[in-house]
PyMOL commands that place a pseudoatom at each C-alpha (Angstrom):
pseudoatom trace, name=CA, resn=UNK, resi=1, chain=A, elem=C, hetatm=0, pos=[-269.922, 12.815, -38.865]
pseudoatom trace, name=CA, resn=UNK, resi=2, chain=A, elem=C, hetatm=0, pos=[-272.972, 13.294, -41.424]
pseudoatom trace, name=CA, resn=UNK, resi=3, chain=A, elem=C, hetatm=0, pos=[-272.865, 16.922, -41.276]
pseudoatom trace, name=CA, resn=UNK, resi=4, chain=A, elem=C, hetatm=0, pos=[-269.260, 16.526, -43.388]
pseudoatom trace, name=CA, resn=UNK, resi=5, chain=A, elem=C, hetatm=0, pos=[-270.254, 14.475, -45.533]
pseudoatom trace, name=CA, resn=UNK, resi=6, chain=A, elem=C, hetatm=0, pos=[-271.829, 16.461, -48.787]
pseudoatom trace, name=CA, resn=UNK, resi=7, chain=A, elem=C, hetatm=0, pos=[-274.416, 15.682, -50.393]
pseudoatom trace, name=CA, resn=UNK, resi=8, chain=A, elem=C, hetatm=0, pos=[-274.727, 15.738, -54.057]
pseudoatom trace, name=CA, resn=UNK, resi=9, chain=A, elem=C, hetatm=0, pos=[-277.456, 15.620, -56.781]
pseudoatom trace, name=CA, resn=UNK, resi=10, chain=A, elem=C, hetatm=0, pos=[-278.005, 12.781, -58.960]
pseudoatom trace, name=CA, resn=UNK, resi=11, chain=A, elem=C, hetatm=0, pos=[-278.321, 14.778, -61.822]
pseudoatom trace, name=CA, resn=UNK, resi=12, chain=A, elem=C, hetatm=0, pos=[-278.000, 18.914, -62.967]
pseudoatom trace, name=CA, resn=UNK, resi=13, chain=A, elem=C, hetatm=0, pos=[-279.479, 20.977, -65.986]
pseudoatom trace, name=CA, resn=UNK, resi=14, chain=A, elem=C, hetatm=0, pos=[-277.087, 21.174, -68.792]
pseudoatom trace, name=CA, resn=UNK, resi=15, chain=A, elem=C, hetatm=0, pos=[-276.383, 23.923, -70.926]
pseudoatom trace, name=CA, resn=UNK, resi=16, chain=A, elem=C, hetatm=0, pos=[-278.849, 23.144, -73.145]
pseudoatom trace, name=CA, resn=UNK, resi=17, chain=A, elem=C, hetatm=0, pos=[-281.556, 22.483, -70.585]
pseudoatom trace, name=CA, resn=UNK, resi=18, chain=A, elem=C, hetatm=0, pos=[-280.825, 18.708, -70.987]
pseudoatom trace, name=CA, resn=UNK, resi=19, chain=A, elem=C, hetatm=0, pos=[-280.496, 16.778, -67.523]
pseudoatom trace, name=CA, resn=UNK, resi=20, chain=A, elem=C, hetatm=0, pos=[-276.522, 15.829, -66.390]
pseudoatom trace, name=CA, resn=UNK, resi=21, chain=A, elem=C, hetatm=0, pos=[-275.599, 13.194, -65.077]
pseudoatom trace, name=CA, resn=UNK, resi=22, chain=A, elem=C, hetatm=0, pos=[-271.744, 11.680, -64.248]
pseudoatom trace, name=CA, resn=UNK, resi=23, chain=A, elem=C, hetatm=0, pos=[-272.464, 9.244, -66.155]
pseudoatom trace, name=CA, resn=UNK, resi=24, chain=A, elem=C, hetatm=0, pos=[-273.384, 11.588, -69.380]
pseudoatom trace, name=CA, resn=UNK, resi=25, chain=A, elem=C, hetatm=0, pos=[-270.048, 13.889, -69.250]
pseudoatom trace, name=CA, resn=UNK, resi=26, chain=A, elem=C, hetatm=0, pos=[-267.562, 13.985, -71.377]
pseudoatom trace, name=CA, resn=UNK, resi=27, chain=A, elem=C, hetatm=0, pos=[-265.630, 10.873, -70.978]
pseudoatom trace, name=CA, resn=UNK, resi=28, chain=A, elem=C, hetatm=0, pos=[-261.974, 11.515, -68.882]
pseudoatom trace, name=CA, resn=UNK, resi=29, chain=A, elem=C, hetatm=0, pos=[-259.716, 10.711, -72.189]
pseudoatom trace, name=CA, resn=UNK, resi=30, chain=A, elem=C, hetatm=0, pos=[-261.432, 13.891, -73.640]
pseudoatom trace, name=CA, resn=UNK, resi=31, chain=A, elem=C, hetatm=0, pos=[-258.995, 15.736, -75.811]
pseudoatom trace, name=CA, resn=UNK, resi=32, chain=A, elem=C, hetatm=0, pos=[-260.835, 18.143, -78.050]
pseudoatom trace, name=CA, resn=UNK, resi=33, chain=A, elem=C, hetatm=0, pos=[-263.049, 20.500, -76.071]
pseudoatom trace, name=CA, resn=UNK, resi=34, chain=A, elem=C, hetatm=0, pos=[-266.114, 21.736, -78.056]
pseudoatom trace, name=CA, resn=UNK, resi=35, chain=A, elem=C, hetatm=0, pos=[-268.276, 24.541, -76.555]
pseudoatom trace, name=CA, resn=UNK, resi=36, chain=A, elem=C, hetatm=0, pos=[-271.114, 22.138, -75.744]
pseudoatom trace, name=CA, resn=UNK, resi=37, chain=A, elem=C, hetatm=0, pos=[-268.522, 20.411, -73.501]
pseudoatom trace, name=CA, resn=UNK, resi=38, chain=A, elem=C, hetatm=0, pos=[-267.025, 22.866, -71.690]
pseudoatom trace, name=CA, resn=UNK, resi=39, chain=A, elem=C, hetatm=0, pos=[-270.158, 24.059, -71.105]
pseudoatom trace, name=CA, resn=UNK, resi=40, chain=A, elem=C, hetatm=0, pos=[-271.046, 20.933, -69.447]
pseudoatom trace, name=CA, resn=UNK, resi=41, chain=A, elem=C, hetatm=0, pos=[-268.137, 20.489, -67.348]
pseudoatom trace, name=CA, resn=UNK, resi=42, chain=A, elem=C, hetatm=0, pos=[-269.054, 24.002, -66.053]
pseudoatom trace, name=CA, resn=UNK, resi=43, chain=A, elem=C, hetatm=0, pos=[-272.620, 23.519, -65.692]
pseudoatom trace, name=CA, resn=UNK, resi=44, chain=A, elem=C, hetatm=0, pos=[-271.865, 19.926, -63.472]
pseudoatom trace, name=CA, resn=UNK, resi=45, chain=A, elem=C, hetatm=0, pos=[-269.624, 22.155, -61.068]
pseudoatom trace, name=CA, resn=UNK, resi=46, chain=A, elem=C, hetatm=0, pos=[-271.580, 25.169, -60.996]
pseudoatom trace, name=CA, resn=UNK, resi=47, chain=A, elem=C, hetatm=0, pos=[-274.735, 22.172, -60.272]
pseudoatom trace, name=CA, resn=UNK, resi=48, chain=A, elem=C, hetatm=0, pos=[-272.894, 20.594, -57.779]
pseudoatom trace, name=CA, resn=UNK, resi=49, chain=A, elem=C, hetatm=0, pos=[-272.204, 16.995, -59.520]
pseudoatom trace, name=CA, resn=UNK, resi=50, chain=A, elem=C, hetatm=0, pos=[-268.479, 17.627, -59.477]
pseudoatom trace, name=CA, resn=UNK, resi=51, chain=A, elem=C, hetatm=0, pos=[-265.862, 19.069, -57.508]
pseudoatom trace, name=CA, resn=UNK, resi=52, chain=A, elem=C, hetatm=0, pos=[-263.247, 21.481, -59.339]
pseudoatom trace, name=CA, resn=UNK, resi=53, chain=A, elem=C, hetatm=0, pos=[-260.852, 19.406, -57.920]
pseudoatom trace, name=CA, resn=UNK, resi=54, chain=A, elem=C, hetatm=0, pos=[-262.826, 16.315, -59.345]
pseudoatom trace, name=CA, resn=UNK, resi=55, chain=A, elem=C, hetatm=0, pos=[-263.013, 18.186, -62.536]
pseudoatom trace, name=CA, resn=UNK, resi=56, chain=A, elem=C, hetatm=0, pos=[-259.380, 19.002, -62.779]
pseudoatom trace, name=CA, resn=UNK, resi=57, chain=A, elem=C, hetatm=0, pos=[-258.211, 15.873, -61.875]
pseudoatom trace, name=CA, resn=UNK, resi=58, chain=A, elem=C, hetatm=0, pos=[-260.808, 13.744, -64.105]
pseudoatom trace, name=CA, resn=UNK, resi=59, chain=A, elem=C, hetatm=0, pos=[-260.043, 15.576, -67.005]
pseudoatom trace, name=CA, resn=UNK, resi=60, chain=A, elem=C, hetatm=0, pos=[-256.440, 16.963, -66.336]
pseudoatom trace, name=CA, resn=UNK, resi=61, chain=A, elem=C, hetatm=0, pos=[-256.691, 20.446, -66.379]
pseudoatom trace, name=CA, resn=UNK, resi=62, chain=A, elem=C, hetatm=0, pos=[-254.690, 23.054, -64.828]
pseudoatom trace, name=CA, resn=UNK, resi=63, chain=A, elem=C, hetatm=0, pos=[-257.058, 25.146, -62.186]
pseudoatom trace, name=CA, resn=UNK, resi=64, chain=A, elem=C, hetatm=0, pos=[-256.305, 28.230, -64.755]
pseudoatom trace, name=CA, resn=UNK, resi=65, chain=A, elem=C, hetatm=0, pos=[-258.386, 26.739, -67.378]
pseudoatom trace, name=CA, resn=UNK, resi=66, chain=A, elem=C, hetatm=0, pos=[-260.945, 25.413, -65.781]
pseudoatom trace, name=CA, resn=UNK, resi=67, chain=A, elem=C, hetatm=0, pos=[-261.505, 29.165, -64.261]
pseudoatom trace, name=CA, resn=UNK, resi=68, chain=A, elem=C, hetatm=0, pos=[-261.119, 30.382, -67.808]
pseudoatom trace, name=CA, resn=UNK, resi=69, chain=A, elem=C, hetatm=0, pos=[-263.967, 28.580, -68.754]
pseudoatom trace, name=CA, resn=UNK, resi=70, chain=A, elem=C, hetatm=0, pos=[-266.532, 29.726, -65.796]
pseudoatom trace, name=CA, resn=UNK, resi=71, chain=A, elem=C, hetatm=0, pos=[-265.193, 33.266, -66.183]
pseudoatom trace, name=CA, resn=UNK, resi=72, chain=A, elem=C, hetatm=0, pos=[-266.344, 32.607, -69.884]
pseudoatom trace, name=CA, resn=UNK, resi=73, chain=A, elem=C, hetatm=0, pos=[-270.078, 30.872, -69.564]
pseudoatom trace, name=CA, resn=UNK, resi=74, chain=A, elem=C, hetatm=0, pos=[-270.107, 33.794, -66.499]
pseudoatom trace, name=CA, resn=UNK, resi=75, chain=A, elem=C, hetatm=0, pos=[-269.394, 36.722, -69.087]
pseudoatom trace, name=CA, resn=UNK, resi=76, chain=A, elem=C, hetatm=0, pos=[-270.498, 36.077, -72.032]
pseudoatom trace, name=CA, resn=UNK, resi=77, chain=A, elem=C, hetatm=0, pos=[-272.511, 32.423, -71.913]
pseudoatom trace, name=CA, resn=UNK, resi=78, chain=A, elem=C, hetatm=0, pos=[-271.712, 29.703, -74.256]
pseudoatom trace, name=CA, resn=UNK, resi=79, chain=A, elem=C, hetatm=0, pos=[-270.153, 31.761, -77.168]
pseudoatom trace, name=CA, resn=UNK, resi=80, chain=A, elem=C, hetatm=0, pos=[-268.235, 33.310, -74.768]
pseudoatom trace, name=CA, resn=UNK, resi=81, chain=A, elem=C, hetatm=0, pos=[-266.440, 29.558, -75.017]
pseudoatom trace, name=CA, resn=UNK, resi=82, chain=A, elem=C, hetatm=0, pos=[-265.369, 29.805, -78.480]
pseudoatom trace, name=CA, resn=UNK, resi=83, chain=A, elem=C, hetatm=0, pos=[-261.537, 29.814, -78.967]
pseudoatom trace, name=CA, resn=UNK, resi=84, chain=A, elem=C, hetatm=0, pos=[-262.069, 31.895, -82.241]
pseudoatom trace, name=CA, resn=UNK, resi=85, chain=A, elem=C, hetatm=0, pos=[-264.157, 34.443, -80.374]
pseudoatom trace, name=CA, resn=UNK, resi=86, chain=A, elem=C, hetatm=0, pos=[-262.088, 34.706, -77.226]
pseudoatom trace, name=CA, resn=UNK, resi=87, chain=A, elem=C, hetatm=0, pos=[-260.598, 38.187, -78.204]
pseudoatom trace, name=CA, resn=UNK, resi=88, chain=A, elem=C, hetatm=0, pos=[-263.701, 39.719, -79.590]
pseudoatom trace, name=CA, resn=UNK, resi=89, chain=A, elem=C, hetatm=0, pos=[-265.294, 38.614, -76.189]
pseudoatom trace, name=CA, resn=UNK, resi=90, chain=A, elem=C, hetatm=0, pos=[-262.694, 40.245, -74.633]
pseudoatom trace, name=CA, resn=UNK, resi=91, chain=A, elem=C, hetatm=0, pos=[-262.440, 43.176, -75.615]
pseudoatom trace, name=CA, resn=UNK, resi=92, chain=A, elem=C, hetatm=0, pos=[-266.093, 43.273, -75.451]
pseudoatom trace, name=CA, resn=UNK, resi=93, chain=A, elem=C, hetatm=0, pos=[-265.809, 43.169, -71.555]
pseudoatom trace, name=CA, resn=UNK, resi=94, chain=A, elem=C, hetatm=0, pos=[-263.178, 45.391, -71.350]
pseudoatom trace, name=CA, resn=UNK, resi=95, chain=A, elem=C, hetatm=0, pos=[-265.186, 48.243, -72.650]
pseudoatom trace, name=CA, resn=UNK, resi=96, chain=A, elem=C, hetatm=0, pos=[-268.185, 47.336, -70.847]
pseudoatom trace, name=CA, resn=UNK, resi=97, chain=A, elem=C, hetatm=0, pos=[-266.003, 47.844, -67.411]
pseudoatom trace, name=CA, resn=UNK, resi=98, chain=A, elem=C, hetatm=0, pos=[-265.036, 50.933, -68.655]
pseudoatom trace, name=CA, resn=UNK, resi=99, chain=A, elem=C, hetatm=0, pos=[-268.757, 52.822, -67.909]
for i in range(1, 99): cmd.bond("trace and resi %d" % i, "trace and resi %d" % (i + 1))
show_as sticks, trace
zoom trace
């Protein structure tokens, strides 16, 4: 029975190199999603602190999304996270698959 159980850390490096904790997310009733908090939610899933199931659940998002934003932080880091950059990052990848 232990080896299902998971074990988690008590804690992950942020975006910003700051330590994450549960505790320090951004609360569930979260409605307007800066960059710094996306890029939190990604970094405590990515970390290990969260589940994207957790995640999507905790902070009702659609699966979609949430892969939207790790695609993002994955391409392009945090500015890749801006709503008012998402084309320009875009397009940006596009032509770098091109060569």
């Amino acid at each position: 029975m232990i080896e299902n159980q998971k074990i988690r850390p008590g804690q992950v490096i942020g975006p910003l190199g700051e330590p994450l904790t549960v505790a320090s997310l951004p609360p569930p009733s979260t409605t307007r999603w800066v960059v710094r908090r996306k890029a939190e939610v990604v970094a405590a899933v990515t970390g290990g602190l969260l589940s994207v199931e957790e995640v999507c659940q905790r902070y009702s998002l659609s699966l979609e999304e949430f892969a939207g934003w790790q695609r993002a932080v994955d391409r392009s880091g945090m500015p890749g996270l801006r709503v008012t950059r998402i084309q320009h990052y875009k397009s940006l990848y596009e032509r770098q698959q091109k060569f």
